[in-house]
C-alpha positions as CSV (number, residue, x, y, z in Angstrom):
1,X,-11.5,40.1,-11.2
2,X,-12.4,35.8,-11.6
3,X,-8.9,35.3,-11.2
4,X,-8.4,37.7,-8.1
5,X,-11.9,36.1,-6.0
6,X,-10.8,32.7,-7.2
7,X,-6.8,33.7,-4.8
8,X,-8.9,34.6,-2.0
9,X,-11.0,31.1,-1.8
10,X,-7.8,29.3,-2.4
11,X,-6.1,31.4,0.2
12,X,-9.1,31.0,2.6
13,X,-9.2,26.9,2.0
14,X,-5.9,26.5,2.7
15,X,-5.5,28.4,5.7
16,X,-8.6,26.3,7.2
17,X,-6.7,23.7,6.1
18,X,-3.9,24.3,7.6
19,X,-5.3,25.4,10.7
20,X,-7.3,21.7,11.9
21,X,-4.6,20.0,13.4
22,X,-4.3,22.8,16.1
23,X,-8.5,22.8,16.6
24,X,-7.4,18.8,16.5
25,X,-4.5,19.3,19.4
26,X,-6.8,22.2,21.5
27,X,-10.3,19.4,21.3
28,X,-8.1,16.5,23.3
29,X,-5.9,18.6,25.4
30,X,-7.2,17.8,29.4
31,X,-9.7,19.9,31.1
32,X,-8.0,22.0,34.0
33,X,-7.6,20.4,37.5
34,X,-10.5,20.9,39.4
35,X,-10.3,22.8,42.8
36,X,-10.0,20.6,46.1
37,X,-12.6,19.2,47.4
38,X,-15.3,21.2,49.2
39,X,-14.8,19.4,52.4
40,X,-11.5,20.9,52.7
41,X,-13.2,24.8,52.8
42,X,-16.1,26.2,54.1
43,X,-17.2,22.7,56.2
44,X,-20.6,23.3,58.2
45,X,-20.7,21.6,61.5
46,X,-23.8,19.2,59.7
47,X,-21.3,18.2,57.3
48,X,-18.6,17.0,59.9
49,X,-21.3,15.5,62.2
50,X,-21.8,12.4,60.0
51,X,-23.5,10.2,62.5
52,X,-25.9,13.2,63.5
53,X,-25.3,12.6,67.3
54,X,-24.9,16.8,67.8
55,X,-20.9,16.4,68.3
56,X,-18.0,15.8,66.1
57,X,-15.6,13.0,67.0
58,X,-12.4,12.8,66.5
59,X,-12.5,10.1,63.3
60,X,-15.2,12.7,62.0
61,X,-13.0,15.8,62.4
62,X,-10.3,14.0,60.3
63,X,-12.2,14.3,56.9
64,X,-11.1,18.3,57.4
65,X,-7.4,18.9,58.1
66,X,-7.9,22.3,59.5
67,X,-10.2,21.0,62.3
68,X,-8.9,18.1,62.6
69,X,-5.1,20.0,63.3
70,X,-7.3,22.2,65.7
71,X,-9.3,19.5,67.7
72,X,-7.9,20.4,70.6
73,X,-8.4,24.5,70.2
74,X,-12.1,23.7,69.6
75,X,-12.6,21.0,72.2
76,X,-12.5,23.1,75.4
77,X,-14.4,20.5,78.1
78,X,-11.3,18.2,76.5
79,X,-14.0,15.2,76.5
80,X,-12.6,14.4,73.1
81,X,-15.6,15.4,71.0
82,X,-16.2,18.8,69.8
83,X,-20.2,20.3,70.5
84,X,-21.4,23.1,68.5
85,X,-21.7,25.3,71.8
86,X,-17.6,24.9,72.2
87,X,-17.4,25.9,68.1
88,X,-19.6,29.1,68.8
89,X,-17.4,30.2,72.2
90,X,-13.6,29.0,70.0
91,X,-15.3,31.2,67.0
92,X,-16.1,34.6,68.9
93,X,-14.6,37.3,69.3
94,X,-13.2,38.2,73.0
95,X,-14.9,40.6,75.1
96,X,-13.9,43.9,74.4
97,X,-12.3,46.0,77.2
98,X,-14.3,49.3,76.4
99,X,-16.3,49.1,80.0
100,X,-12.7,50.0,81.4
């Protein structure tokens, strides 16, 4: 029965043993890549508007490639900055046609 307990600790130890250089190898291995920035998705009009002057400019629609590729879509009076009134009319829905 000694002999039999003693095989199991042995067998036990030496798998632990044998097992640290993978823990080793899995402790250093890079964290994944983190996701892209947050400017990139879901930017507020606050965010873009980093001067505060109520519009987005050009130079401050180019820290977000989709509105910055869109500039044009969502600056409707075409006075080259974007106002949140011309975000909320590009953003809407069109009028439905059920009056007709």
């Amino acid at each position: 029965m000694k002999a039999t307990t003693t095989r199991a600790r042995l067998l036990i130890a030496g798998s632990a043993a044998a097992l640290l250089p993978f823990a080793a190898a899995w402790a250093q291995s890079p964290p994944p890549a983190e996701p892209p920035a947050s400017s990139e998705k879901g930017a507020t009009f606050e965010s873009l508007d980093t001067d505060g002057d109520g519009r987005i400019s050009k130079t401050e629609a180019a820290a977000n490639s989709g509105v910055s590729s869109q500039f044009s879509r969502y600056d409707q009076n075409g006075d080259g900055y974007i106002e949140r009134s011309e975000v909320n009319a590009a953003n809407s829905p069109p009028p439905s046609d059920a009056g007709k």
